[in-house]
BAVEXSE-773873 format. One record per residue: residue number from 1; chain; x, y, z of N, C-alpha, C in turn. Coordinates in Angstrom, 3 decimals, decimal comma. Layout:
REC num chaine      n_x      n_y      n_z     ca_x     ca_y     ca_z      c_x      c_y      c_z
REC NUM      A        X        Y        Z        X        Y        Z        X        Y        Z
...
***
This chain:
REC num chaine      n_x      n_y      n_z     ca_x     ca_y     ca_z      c_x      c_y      c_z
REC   1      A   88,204   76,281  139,181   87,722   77,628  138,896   88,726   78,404  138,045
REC   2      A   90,125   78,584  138,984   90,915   78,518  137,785   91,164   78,471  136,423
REC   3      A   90,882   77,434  136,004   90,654   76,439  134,712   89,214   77,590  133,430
REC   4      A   88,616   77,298  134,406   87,274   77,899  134,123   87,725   79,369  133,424
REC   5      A   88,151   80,371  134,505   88,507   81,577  134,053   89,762   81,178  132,768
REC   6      A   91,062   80,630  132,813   91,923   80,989  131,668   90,624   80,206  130,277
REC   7      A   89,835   79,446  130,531   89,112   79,258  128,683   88,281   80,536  128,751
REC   8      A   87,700   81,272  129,594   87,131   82,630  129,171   88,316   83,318  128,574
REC   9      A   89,108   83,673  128,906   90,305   84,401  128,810   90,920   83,946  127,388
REC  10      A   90,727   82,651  127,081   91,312   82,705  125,885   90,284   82,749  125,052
REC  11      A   89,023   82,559  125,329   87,746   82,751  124,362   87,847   84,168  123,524
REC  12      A   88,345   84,804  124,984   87,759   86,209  124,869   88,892   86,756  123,862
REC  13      A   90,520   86,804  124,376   91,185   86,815  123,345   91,188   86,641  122,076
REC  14      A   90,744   85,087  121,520   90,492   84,853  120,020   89,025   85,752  119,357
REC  15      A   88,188   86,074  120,076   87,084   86,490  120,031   87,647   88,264  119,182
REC  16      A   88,075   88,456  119,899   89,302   90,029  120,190   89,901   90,172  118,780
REC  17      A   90,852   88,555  118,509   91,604   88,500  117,654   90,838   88,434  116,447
REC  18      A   89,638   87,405  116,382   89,258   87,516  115,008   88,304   88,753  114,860
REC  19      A   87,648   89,605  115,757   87,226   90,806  115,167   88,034   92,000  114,321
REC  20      A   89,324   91,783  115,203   90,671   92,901  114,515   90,767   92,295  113,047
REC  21      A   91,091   90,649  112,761   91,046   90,349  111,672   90,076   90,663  110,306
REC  22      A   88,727   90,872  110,851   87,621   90,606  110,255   87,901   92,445  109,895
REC  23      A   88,179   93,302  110,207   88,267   94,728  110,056   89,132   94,479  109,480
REC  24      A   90,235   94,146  109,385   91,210   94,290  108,306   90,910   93,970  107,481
REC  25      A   90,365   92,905  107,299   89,914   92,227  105,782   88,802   92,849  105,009
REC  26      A   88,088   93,194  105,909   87,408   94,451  105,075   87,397   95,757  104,631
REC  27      A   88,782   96,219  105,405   88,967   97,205  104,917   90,298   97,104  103,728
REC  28      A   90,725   95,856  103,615   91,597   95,721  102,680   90,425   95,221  101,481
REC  29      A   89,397   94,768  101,191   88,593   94,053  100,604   88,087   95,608   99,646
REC  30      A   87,881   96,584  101,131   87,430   97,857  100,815   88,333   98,888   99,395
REC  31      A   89,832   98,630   99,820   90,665   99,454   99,377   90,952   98,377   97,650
REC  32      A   91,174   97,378   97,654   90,998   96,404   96,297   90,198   96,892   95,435
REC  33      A   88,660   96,769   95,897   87,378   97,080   95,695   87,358   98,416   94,665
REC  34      A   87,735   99,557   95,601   88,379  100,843   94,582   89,349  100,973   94,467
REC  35      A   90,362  100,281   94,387   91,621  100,048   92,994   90,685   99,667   92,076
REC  36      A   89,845   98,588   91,391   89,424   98,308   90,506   88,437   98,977   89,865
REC  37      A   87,618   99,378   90,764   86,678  100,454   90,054   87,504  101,641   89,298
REC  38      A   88,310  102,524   90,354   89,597  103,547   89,624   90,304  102,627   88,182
REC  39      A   90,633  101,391   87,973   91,133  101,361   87,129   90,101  100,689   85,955
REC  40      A   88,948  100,458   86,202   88,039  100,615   85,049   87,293  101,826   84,842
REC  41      A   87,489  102,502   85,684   87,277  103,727   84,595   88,054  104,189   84,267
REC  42      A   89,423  104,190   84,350   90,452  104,918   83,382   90,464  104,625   82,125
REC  43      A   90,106  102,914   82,014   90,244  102,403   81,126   88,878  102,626   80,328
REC  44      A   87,649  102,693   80,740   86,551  103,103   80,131   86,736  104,638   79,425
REC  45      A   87,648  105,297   80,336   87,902  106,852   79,551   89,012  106,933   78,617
REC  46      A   89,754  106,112   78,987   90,783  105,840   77,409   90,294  104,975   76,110
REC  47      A   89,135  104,391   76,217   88,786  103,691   75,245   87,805  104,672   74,421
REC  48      A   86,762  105,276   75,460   86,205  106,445   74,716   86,599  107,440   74,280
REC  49      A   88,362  107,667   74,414   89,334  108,694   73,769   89,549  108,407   72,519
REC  50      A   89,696  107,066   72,389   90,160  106,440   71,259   88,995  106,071   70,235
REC  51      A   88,069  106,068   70,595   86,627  106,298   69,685   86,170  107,447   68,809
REC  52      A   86,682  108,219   69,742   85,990  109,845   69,734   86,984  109,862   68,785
REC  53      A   88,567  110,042   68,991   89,095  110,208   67,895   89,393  109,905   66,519
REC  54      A   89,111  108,556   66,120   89,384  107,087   65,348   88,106  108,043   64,750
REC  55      A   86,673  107,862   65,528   85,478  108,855   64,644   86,504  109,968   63,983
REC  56      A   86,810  110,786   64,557   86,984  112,110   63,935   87,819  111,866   62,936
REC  57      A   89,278  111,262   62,668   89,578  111,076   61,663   89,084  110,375   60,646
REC  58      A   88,358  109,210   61,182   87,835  108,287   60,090   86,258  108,733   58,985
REC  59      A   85,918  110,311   59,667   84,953  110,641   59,313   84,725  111,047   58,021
REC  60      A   84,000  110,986   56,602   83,916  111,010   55,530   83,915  112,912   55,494
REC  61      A   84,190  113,387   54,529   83,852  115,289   54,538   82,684  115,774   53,915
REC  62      A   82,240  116,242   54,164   80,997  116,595   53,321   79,989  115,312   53,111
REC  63      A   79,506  114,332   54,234   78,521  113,753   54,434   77,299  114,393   54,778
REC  64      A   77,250  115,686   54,950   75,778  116,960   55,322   75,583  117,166   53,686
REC  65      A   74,027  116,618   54,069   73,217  117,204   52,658   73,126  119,103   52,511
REC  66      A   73,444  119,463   53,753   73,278  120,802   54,122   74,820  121,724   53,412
REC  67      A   75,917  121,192   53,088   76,530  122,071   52,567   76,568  121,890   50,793
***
């Protein structure tokens, strides 16, 4: 009987152990997850900096039929 109870006991333990694991890993999975999103859009907003501007200088003057 003995016997019986310590494999519950250690069932229950590893059982214990890999749920704590399984939360960590997702919440580290979580925090990765948006590092990467945060750093594609920085990078999506520095590339459209560099558009916007590259346009503005590279823009011809007096391309309006209007002046």
């Amino acid at each position: 009987m003995e016997e019986a109870l310590s494999i519950v006991e250690i069932a229950t333990v590893r059982a214990a152990l890999a749920a704590s694991l399984s939360l960590a890993a997702t919440a580290a999975s979580a925090v990765f997850t948006s590092l990467l999103i945060d750093l594609f859009l920085a990078a999506l907003v520095s590339v459209t900096k560099i558009l916007f501007l590259a346009d503005l200088m590279l823009a011809n003057l007096y391309t309006s039929n209007l002046l």
